[in-house]
C-alpha positions as CSV (number, residue, x, y, z in Angstrom):
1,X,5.7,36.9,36.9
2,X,4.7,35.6,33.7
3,X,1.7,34.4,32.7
4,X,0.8,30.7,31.9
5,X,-1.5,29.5,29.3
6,X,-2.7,26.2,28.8
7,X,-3.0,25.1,25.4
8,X,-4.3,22.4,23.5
9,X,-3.3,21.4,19.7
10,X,-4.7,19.5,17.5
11,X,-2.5,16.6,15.3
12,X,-5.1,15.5,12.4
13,X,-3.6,12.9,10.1
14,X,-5.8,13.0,6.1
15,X,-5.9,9.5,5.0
16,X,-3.1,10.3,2.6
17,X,-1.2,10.7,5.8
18,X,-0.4,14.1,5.9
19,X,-0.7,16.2,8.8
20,X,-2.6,19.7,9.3
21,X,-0.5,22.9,9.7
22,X,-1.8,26.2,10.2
23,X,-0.2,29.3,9.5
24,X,-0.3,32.3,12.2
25,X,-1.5,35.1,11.0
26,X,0.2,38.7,11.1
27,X,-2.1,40.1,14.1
28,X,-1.4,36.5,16.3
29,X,1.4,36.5,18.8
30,X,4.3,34.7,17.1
31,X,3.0,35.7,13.5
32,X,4.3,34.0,10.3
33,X,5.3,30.8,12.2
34,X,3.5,27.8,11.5
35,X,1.3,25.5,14.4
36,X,-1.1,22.4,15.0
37,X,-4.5,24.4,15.6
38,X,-6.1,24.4,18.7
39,X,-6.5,26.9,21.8
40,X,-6.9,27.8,25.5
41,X,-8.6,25.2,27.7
42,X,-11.4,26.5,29.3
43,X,-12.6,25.8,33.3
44,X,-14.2,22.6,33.7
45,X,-13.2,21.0,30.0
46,X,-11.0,18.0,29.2
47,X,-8.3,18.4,26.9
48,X,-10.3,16.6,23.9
49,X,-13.5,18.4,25.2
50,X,-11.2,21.8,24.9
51,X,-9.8,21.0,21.4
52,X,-13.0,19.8,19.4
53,X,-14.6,23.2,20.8
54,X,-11.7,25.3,19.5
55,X,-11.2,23.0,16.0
56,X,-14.6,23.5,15.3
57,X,-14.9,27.5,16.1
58,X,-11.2,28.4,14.5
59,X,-11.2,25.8,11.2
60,X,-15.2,25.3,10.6
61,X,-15.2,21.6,11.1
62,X,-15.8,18.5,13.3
63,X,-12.9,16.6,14.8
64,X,-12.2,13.0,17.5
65,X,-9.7,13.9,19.8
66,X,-7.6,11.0,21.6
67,X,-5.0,10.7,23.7
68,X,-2.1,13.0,24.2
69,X,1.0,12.4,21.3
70,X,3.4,15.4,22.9
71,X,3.0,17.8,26.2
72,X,6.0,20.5,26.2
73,X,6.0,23.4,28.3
74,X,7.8,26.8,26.2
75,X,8.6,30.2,27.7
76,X,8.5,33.2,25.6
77,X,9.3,36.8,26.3
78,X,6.1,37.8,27.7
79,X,4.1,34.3,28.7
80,X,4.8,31.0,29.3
81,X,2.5,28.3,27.3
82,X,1.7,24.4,28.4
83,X,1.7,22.9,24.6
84,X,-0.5,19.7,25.3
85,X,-0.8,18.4,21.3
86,X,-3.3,15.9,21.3
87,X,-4.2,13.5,17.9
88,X,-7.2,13.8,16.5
89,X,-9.0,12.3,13.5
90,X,-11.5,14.9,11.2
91,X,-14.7,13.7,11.5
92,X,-16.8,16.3,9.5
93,X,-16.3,19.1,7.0
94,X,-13.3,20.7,5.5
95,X,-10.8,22.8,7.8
96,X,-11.0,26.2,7.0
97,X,-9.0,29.3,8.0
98,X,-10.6,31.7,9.9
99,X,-8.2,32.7,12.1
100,X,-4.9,31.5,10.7
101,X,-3.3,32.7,7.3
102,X,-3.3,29.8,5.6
103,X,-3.8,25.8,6.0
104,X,-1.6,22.8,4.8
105,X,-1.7,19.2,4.7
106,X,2.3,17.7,4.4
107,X,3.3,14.5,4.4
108,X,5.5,14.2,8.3
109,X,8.9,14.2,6.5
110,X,8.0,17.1,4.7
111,X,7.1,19.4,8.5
112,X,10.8,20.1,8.8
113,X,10.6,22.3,5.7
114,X,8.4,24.7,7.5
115,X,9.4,27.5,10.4
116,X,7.6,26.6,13.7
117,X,6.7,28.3,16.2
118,X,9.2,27.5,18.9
119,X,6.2,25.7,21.6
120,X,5.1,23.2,18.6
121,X,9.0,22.5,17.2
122,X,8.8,19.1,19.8
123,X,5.8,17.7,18.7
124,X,7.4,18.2,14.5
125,X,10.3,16.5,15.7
126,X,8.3,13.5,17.7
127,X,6.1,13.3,14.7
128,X,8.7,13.1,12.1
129,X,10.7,10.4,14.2
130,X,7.7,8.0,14.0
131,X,7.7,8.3,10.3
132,X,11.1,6.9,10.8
133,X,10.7,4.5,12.6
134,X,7.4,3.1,10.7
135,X,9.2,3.0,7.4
């Protein structure tokens, strides 16, 4: 049987309205393909409770999680992963990569132009629909 991790990801909007991708890095599972940041939920958390803990130990900064913008459930070879994406606003600092390769801000019609990781590829495509349907 597989195991199942519970994850929670973080959708941070700049006021220039770009969004925050992260690069995995070459020692993460599913290396080279980008993500939203976030991590494992923890016993006893809430999602947003869960996702400011892991924005502020992975990126070095101080975000407002609200309410959930995607939930997709991926399997991969060896685990299967409950992608809960949440959106959240930065509230302090400047995101720094600690853990990832390399960080991004890109406008939403611009996430297509990036490879995915397979979990987060949903929550790209719900983003970059409401782009559409705001213009």
């Amino acid at each position: 049987m597989k195991k199942r991790v519970k994850v929670v990801a973080a959708v941070i909007e700049n006021e220039k309205n770009e969004i925050l991708c992260a690069l995995r890095s070459t020692s993460m599972l599913i290396p080279n393909k980008w993500e939203f940041p976030g991590g494992k939920v923890e016993e006893g958390e809430s999602l947003q409770e869960a996702l400011e803990r892991e924005i502020c130990e992975e990126l070095h900064c101080e975000i407002k999680a609200y309410e959930i913008m995607n939930e997709h459930v991926h399997e991969y070879d060896t685990f299967i992963i409950h992608l809960i994406c949440l959106r959240a606003e930065l509230i302090s600092g400047t995101p720094v990569a600690t853990e990832h390769d390399q960080l991004i801000w890109l406008p939403r019609k611009n996430l297509s132009s990036l490879v995915w990781a397979p979990a987060d590829i949903p929550a790209v495509e719900d983003l970059m629909k409401e782009n559409q349907v705001w213009k």
